[in-house]
Every structure is written in structure tokens, then in C-alpha cells.
DSSP file (Angstrom, degrees, kcal/mol; ACC not computed):
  #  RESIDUE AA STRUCTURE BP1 BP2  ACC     N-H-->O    O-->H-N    N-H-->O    O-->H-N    TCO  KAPPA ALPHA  PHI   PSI    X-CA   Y-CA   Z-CA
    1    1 A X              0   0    0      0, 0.0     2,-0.5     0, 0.0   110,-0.1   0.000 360.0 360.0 360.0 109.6    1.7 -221.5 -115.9
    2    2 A X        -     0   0    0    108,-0.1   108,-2.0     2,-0.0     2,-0.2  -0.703 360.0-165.7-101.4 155.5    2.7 -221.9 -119.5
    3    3 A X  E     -A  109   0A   0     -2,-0.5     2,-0.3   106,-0.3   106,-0.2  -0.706   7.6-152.0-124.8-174.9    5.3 -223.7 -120.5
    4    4 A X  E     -A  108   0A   0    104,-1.7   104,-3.8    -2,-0.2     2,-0.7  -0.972  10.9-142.8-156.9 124.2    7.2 -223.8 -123.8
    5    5 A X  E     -A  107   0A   0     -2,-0.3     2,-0.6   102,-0.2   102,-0.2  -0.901  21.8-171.1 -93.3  99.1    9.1 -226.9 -125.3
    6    6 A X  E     -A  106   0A   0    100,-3.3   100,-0.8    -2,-0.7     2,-0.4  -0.783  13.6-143.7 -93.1 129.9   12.3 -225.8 -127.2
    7    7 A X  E     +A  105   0A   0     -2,-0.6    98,-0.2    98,-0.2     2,-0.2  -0.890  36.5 154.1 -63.1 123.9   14.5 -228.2 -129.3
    8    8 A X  E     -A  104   0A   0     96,-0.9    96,-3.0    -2,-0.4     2,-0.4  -0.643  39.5 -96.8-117.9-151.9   17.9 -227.5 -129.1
    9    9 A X  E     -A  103   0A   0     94,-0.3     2,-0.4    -2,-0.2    14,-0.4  -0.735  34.3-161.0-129.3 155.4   21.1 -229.0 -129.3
   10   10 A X  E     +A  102   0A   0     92,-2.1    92,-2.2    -2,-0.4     2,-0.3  -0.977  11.2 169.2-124.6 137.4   23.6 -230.5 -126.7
   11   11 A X  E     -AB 101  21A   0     10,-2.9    10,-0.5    -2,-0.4     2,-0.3  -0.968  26.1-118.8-146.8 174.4   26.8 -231.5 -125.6
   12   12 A X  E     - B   0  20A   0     88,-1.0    85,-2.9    -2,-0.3     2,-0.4  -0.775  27.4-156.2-100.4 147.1   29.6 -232.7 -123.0
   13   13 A X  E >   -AB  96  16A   0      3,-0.6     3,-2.8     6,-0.6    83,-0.2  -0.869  28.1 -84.9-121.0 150.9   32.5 -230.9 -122.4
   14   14 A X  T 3  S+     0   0    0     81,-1.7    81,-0.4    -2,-0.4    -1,-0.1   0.063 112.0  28.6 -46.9 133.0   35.7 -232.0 -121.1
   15   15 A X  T 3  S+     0   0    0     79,-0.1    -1,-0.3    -3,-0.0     2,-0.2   0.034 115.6  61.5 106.4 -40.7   36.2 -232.3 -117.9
   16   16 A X  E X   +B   13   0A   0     -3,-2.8     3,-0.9     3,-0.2    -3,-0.6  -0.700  55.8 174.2-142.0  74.0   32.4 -233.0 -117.0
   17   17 A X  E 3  S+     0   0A   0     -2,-0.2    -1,-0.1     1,-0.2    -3,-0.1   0.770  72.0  46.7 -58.1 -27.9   31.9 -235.9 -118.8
   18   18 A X  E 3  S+     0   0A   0     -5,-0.1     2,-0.5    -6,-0.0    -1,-0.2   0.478  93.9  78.1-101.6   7.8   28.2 -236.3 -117.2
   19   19 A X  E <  S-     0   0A   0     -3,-0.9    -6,-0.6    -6,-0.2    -3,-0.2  -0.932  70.3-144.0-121.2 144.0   26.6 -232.9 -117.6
   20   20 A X  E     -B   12   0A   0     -2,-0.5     2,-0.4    -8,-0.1    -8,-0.2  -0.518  12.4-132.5-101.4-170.4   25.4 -232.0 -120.7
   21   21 A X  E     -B   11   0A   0    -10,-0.5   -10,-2.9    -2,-0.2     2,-0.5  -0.995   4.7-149.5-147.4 119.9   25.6 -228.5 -122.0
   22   22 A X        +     0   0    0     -2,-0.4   -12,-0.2   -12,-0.2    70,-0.1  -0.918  14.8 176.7-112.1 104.2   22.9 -226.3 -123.6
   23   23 A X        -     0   0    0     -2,-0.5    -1,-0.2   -14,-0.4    67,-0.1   0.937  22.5-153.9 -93.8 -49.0   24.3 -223.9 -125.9
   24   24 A X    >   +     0   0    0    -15,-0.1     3,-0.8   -18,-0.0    -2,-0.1   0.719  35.2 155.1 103.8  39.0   20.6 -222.5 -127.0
   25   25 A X  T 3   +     0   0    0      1,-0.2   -17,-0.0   -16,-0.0    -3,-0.0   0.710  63.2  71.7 -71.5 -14.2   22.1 -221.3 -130.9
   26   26 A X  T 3  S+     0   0    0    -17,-0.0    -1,-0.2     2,-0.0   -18,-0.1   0.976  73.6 121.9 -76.0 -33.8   18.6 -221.6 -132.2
   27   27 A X    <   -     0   0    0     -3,-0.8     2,-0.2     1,-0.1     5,-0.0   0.561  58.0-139.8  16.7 117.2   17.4 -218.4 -130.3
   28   28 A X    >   -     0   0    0      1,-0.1     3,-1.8     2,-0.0    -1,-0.1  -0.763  32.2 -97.5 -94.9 177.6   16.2 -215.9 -132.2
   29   29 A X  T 3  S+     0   0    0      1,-0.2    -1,-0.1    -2,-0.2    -2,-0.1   0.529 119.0  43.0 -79.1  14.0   17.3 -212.2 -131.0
   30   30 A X  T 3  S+     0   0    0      2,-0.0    16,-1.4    15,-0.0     2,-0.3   0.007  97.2  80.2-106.3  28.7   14.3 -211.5 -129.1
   31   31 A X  E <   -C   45   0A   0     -3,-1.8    14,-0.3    14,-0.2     2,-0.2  -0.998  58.1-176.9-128.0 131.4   13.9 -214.5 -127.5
   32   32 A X  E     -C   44   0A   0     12,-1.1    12,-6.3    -2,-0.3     2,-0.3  -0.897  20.2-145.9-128.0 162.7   16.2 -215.3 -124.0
   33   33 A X  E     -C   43   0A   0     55,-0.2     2,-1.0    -2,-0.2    10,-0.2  -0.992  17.7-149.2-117.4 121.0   16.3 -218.5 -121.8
   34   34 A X  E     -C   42   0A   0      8,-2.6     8,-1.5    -2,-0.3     7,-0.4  -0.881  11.9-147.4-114.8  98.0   16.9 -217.3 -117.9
   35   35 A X  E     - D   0  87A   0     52,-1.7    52,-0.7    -2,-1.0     2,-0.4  -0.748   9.8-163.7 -92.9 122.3   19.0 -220.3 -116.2
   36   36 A X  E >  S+CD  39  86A   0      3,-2.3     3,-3.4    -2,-0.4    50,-0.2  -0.942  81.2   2.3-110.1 107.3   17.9 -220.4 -112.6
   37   37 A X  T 3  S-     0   0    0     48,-2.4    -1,-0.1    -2,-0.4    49,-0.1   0.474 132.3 -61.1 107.8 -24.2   20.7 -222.6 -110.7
   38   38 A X  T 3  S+     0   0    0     47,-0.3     2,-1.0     1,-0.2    -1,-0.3   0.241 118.6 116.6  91.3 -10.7   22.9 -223.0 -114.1
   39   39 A X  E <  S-C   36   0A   0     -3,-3.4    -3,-2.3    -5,-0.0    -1,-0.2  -0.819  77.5-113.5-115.0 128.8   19.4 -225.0 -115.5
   40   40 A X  E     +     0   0A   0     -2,-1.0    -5,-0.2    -5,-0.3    67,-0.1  -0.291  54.2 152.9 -20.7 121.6   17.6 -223.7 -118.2
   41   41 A X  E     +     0   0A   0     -7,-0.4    68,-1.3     1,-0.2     2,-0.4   0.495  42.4  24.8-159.8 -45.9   14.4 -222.7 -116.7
   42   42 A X  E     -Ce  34 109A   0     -8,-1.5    -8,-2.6    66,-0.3     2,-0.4  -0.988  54.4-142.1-153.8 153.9   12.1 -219.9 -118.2
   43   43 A X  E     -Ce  33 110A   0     66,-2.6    68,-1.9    -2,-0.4     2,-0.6  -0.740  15.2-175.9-113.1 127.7   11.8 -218.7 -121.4
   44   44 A X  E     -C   32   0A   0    -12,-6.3   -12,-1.1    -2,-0.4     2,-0.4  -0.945  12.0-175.4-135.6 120.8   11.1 -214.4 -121.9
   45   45 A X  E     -C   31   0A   0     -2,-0.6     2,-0.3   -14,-0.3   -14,-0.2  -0.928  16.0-141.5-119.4 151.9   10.5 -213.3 -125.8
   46   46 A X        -     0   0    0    -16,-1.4     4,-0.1    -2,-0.4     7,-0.1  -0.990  29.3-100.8-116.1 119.9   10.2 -209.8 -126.7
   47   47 A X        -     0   0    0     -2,-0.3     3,-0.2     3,-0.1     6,-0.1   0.090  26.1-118.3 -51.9 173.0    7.8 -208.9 -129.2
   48   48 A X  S    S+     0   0    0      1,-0.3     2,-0.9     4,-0.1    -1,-0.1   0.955 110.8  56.4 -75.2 -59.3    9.4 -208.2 -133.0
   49   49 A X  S >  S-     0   0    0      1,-0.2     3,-0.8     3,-0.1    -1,-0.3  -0.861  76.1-156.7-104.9 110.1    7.7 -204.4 -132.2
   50   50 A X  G >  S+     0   0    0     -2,-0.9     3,-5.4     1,-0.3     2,-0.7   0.884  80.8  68.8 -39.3 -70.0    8.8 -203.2 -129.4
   51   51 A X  G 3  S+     0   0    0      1,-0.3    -1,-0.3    -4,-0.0    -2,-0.0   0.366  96.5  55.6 -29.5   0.8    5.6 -200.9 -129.0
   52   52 A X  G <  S+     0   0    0     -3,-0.8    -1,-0.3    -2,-0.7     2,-0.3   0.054  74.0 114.3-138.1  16.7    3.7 -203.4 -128.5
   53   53 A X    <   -     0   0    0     -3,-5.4     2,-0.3     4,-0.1    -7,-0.1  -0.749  42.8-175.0 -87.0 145.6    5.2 -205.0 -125.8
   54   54 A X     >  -     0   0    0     -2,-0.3     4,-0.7     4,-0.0     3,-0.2  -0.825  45.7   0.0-139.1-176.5    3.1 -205.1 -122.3
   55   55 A X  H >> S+     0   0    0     -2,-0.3     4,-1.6     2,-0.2     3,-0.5  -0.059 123.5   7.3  30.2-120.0    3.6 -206.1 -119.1
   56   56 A X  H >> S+     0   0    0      1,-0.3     3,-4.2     2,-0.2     4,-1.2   0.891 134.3  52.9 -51.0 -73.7    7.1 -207.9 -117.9
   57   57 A X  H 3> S+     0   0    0      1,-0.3     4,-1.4    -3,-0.2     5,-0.4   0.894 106.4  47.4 -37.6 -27.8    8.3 -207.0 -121.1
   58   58 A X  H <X S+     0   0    0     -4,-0.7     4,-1.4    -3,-0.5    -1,-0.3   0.894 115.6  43.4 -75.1 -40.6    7.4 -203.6 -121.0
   59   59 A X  H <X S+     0   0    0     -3,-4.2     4,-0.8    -4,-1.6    -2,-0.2   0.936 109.7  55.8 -83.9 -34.3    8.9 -203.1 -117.6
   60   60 A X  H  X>S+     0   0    0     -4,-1.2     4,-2.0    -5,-0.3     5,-0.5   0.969 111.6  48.7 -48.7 -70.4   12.1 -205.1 -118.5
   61   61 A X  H  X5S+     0   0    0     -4,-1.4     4,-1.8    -5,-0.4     5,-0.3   0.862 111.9  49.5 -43.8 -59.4   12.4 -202.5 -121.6
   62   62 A X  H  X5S+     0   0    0     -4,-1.4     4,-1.0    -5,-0.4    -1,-0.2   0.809 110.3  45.3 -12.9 -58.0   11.9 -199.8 -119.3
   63   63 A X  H >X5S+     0   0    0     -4,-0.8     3,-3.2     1,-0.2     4,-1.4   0.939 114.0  55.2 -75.3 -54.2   14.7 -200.9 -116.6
   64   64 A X  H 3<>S+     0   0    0     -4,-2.0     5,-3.2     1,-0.3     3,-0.4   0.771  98.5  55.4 -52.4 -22.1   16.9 -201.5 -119.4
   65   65 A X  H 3<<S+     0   0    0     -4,-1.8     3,-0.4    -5,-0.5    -1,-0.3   0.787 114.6  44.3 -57.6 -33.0   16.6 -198.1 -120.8
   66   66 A X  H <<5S+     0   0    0     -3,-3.2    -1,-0.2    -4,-1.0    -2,-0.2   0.711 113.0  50.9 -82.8 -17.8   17.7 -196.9 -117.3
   67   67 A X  T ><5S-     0   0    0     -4,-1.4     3,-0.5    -3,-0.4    -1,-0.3   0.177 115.6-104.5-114.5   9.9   20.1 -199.1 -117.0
   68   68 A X  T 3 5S-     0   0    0     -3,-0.4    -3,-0.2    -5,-0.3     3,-0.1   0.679  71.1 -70.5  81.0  37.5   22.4 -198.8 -120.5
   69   69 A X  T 3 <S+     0   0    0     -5,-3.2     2,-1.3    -6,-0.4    -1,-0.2   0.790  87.4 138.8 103.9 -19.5   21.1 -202.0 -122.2
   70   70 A X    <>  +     0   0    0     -3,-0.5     4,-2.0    -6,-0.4    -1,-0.2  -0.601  21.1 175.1-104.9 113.5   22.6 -204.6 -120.3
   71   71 A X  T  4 S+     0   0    0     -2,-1.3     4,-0.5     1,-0.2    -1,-0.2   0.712  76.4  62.4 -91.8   4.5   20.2 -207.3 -119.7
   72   72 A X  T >> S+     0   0    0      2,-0.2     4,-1.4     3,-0.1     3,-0.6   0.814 101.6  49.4 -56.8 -50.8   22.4 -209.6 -118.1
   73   73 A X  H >> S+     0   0    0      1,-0.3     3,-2.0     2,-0.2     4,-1.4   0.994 118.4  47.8 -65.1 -56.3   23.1 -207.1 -115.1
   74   74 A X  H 3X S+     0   0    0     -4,-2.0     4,-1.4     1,-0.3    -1,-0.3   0.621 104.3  53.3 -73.9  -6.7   18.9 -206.8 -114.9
   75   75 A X  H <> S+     0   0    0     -3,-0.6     4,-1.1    -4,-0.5    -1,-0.3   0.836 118.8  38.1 -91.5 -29.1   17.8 -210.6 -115.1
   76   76 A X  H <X S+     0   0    0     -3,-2.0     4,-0.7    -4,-1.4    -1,-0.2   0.585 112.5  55.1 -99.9   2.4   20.2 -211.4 -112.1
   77   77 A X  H  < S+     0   0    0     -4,-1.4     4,-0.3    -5,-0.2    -2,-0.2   0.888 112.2  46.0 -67.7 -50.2   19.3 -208.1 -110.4
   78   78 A X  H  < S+     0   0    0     -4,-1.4    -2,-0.2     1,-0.3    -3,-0.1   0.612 112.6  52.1 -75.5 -27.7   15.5 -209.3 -110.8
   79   79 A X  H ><>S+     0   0    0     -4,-1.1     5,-1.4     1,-0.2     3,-0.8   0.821 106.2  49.8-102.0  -8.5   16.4 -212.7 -109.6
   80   80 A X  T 3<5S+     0   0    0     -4,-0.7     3,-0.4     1,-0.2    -2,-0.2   0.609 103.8  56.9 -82.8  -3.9   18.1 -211.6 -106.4
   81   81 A X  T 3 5S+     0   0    0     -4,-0.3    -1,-0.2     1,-0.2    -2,-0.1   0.262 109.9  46.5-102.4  18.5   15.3 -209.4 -105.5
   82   82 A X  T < 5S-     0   0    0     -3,-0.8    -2,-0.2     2,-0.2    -1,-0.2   0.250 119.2-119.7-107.3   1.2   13.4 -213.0 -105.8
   83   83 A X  T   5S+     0   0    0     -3,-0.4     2,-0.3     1,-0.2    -3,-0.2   0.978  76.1 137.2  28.3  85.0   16.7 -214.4 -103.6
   84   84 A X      < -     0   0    0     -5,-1.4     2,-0.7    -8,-0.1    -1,-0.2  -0.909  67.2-129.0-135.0 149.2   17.0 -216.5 -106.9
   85   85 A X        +     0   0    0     -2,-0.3   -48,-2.4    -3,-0.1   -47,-0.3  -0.775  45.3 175.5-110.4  83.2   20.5 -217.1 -108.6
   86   86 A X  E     +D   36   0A   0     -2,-0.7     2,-0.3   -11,-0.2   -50,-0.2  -0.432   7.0 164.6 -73.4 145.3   19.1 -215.9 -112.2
   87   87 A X  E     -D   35   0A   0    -52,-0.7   -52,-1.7    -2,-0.2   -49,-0.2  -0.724  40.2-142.5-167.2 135.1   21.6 -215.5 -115.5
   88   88 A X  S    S+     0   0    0     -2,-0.3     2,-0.5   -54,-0.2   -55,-0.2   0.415  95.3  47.4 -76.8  -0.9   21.0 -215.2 -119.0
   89   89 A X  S    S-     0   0    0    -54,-0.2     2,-0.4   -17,-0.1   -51,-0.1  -0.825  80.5-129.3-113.3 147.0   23.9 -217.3 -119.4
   90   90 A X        -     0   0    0     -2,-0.5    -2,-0.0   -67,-0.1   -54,-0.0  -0.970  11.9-142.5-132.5 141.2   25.1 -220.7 -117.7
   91   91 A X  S    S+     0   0    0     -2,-0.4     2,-0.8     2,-0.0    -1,-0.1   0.192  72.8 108.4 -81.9  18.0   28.5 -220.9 -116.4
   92   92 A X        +     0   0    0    -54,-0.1     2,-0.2   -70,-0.1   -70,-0.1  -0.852  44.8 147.7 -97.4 126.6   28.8 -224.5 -117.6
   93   93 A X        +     0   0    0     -2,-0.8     2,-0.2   -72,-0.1   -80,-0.1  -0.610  10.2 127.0-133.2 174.0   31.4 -223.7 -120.5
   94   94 A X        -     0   0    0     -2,-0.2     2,-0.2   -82,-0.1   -79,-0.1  -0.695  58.3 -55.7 163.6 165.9   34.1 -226.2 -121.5
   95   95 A X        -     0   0    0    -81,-0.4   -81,-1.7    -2,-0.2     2,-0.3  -0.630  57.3-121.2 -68.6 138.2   35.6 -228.1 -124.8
   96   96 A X  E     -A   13   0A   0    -83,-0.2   -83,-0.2    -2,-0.2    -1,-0.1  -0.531  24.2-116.2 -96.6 153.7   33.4 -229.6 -126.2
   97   97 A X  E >   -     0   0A   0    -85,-2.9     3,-0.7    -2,-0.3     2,-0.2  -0.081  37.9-100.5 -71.6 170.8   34.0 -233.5 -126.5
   98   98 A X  E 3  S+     0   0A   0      1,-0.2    -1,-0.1     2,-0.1   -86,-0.1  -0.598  99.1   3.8 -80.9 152.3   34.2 -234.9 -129.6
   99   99 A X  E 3  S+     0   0A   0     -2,-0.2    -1,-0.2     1,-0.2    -2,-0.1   0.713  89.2 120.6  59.9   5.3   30.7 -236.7 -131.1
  100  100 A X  E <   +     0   0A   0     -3,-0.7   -88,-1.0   -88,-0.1     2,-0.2   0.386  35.2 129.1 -95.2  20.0   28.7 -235.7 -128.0
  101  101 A X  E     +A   11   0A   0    -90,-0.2     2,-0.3    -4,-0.1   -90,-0.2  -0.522  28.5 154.6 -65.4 112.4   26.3 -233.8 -130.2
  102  102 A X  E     -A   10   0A   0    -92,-2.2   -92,-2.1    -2,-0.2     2,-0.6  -1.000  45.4-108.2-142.9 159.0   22.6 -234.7 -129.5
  103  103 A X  E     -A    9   0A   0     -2,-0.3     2,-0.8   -94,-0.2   -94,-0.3  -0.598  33.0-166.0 -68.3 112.4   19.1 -233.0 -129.9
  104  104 A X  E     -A    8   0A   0    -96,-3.0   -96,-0.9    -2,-0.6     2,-0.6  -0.838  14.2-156.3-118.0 112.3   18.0 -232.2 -126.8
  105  105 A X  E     -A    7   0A   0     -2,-0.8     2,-0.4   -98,-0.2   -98,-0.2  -0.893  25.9-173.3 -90.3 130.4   13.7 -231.1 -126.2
  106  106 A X  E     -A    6   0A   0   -100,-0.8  -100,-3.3    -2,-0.6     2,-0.2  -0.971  20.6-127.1-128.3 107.7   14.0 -228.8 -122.7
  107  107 A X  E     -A    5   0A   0     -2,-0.4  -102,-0.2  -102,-0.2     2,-0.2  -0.789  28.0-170.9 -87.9 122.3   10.4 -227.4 -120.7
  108  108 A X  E     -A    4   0A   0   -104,-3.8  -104,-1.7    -2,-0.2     2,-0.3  -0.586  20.4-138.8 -99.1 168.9   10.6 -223.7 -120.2
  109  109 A X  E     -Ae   3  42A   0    -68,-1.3   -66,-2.6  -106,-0.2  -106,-0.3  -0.658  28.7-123.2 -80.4 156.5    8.0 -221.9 -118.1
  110  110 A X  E     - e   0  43A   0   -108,-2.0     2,-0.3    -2,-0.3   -66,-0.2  -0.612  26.8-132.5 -69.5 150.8    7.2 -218.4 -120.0
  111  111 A X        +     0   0    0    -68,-1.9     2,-0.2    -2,-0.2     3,-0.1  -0.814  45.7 147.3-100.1 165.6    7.9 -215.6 -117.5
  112  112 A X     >  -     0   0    0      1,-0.4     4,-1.7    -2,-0.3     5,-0.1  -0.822  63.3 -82.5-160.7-177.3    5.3 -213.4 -117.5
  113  113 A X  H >> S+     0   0    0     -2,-0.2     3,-3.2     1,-0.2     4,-0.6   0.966 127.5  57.6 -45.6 -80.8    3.8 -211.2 -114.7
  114  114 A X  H 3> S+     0   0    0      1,-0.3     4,-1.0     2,-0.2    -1,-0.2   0.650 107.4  50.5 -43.0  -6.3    1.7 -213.9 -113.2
  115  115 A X  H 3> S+     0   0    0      2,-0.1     4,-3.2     3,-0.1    -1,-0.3   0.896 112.6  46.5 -85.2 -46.7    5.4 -216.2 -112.7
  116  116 A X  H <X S+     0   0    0     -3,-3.2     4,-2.0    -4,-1.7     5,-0.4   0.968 118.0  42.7 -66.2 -57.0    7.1 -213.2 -110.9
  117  117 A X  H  X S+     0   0    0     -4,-0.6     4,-1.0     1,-0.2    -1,-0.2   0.789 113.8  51.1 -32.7 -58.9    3.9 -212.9 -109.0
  118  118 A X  H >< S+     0   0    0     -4,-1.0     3,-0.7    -5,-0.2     4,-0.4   0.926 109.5  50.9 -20.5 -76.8    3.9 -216.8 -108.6
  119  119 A X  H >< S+     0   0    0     -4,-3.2     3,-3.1    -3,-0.2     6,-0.4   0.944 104.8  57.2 -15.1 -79.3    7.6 -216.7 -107.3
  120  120 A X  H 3< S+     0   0    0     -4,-2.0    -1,-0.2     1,-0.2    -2,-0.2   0.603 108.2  47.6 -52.6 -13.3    6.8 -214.0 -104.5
  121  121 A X  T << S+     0   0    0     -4,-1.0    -1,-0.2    -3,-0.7    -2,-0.1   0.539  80.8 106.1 -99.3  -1.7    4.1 -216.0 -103.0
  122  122 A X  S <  S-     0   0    0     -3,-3.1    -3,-0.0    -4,-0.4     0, 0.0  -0.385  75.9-132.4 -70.8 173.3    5.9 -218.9 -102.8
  123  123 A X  S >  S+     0   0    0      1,-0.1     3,-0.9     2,-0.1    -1,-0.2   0.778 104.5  50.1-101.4 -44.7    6.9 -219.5  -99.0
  124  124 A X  T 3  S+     0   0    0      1,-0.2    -1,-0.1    -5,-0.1    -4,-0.1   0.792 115.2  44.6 -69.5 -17.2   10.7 -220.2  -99.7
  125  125 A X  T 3  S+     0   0    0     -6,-0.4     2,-0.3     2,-0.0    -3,-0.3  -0.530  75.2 121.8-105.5  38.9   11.0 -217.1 -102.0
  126  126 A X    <         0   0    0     -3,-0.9    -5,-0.1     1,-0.2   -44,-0.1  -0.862 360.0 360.0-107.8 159.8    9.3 -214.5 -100.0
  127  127 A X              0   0    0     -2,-0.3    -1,-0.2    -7,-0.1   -45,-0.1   0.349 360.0 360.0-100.6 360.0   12.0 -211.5  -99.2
């Protein structure tokens, strides 16, 4: 299992003074974070040439081709057929407080095959 230490940035937003909020602006555009739960959780980059992508990536490009693009629909499609609540997004949104800016370091797993595989054997996550 590898994992992957990102730096990013934080803050709190009004309303939920005690949860912090991960915006994840450093991203580049081949690179997503897949919030399991609303937390940050595993980390999927796509190579810079496409053509050279193998395995999950490869299969991901694939469904998305079939599917118009949207990789949002497919990452929570992929985690409900893991009876997972997957999103390329987290629904914790808000205003953000004033001064609650801090550097926040976050452990991703990489997804890779061997994670889906991982998942499916787990006992609480078999379908």
C-alpha cells in the first residue's frame, strides 16, 4: 500500500467552526484526491501521456470514454460497486472564516489495482 503525503492548505468555514476544510488548489490537472466519507483519502494521477497509462488508469480512461467524460459520475459509481460513499469532491463547502488559513500535510493511499483489489477482500466491503 503506497501512500503519498500532500501539503495543502486549510480552512474553517462558518458555521462549522471545528472542521477544517480541504480545498486541494495545489492539484495539478491530472492528479485527483477521492474523498471516501467527505475525508480525503486516496490519491489517482494520470500520466501527462495518456498512452502510457496502464492499469486503473487505463480502465478509468476507458469507462470515461463510454461514459462522456464525467469523472465525477464514475469515481462514485466505482465506489458504490465497493458499497463505498466515493466523490471527487467533498460536500463540506462554506464561508470561509476569516484568518483560519493554515498548511495542512494529509496521507493519501495511491489507488491502484492492488487497492481496488485490496478493498474487495476486505470482509466489510465484500458485495
Amino acid at each position: 500500500m503506497e501512500k503519498l503525503i500532500i501539503e495543502t492548505e486549510s480552512y474553517l468555514s462558518s458555521g462549522k467552526e471545528n472542521e477544517r476544510f480541504f480545498p486541494f488548489l495545489e492539484l495539478e490537472f491530472n492528479e485527483i484526491v477521492i474523498y471516501e466519507n467527505d475525508i480525503p483519502k486516496y490519491y489517482l494521477s494520470f500520466s501527462d501521456d495518456l498512452k502510457t497509462a496502464n492499469g486503473i488508469e487505463n480502465w478509468i480512461m476507458a469507462d470515461l470514454e463510454k461514459n462522456g467524460h464525467n469523472l465525477r459520475k464514475l469515481i462514485i459509481e466505482l465506489g458504490n460497486s465497493l458499497n463505498l460513499k466515493w466523490d471527487i469532491f467533498s460536500s463540506k463547502t462554506g464561508m470561509e472564516l476569516e484568518n483560519s488559513y493554515q498548511t495542512e500535510k494529509i496521507e493519501l493511499e495511491i489507488l491502484t489495482d492492488k487497492t481496488i483489489e485490496k478493498i474487495k477482500t476486505t470482509p466489510q466491503h465484500r458485495v
